[in-house]
C-alpha positions as CSV (number, residue, x, y, z in Angstrom):
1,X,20.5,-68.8,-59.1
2,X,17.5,-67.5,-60.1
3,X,14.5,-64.7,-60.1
4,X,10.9,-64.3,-60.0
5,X,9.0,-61.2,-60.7
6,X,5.7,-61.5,-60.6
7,X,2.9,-58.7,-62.2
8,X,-0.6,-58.6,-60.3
9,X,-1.9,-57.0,-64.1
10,X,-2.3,-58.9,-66.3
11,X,-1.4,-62.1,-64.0
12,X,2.7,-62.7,-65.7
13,X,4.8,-64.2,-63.9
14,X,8.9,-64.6,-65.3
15,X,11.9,-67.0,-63.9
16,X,15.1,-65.5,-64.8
17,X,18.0,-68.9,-65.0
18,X,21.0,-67.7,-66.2
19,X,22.1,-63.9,-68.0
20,X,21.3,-64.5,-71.5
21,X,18.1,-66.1,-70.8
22,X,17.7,-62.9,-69.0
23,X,18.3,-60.7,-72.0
24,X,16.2,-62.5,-74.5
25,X,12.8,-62.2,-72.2
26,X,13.8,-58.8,-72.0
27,X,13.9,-58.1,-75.0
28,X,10.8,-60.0,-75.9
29,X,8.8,-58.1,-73.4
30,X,9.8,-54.6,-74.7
31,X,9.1,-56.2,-78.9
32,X,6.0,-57.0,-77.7
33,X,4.4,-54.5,-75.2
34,X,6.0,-51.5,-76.3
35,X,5.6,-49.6,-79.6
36,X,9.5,-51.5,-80.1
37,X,10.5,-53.1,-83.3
38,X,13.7,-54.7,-83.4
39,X,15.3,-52.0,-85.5
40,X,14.2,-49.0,-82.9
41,X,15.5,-51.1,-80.2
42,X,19.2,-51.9,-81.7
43,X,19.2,-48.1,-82.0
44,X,18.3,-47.2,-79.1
45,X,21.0,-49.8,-77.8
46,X,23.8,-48.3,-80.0
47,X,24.0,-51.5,-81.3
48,X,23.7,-53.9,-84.5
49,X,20.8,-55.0,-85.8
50,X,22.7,-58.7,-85.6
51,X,23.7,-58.5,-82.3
52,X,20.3,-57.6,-81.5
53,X,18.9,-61.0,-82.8
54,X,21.7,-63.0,-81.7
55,X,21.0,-62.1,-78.2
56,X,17.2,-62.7,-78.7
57,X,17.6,-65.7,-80.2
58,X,19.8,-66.7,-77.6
59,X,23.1,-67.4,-79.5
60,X,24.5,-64.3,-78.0
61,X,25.3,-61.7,-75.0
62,X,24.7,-58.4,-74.4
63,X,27.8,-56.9,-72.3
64,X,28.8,-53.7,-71.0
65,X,26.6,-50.7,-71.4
66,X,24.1,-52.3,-73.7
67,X,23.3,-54.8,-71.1
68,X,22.7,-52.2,-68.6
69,X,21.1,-49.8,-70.8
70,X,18.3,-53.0,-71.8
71,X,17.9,-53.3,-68.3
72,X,17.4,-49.9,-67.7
73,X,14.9,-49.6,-70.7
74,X,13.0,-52.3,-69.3
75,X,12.7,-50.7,-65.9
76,X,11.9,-47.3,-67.6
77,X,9.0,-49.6,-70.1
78,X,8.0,-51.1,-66.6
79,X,7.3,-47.7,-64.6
80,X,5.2,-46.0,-67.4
C-alpha cells in the first residue's frame, strides 16, 4: 500500500511504503521545519530520547499513543 501527499509550497511531494518509513519522514519533517530538536520532540511524545532515534533511524516503531500523538503533531505543524 501506499500514500502520496503532495504540497503546492514549496513543490514536496512524500510516498509513504510501509508504517515505520512513515514515522521516520515524520519525524524528519517536524526536526527540520519546526523549531523541533530531537529532545523537545521525545518530550513532547512522553517518550525516550532512544526510542526517539531508533524510530528515526528506522530500527524502531512508534506504537500506541505516541504514534498517534506524532501523527497528530504533524497535522497540528501542517495547519499552522
Amino acid at each position: 500500500m501506499r500514500s502520496i501527499i503532495e504540497f503546492s509550497k514549496p513543490s514536496i511531494r512524500f510516498e509513504f511504503f510501509c508504517r515505520c518509513d512513515k514515522q521516520k519522514i515524520l519525524i524528519e519533517m517536524l526536526l527540520k521545519y519546526s523549531e523541533l530538536n530531537l529532545a523537545g520532540l521525545a518530550s513532547i511524545l512522553n517518550i525516550s530520547i532512544g526510542l526517539l532515534q531508533d524510530v528515526y533511524v528506522g530500527a524502531d516503531i512508534l506504537r500506541g499513543k505516541p504514534a498517534d500523538h506524532l501523527l497528530q503533531l504533524f497535522l497540528i505543524f501542517l495547519s499552522e
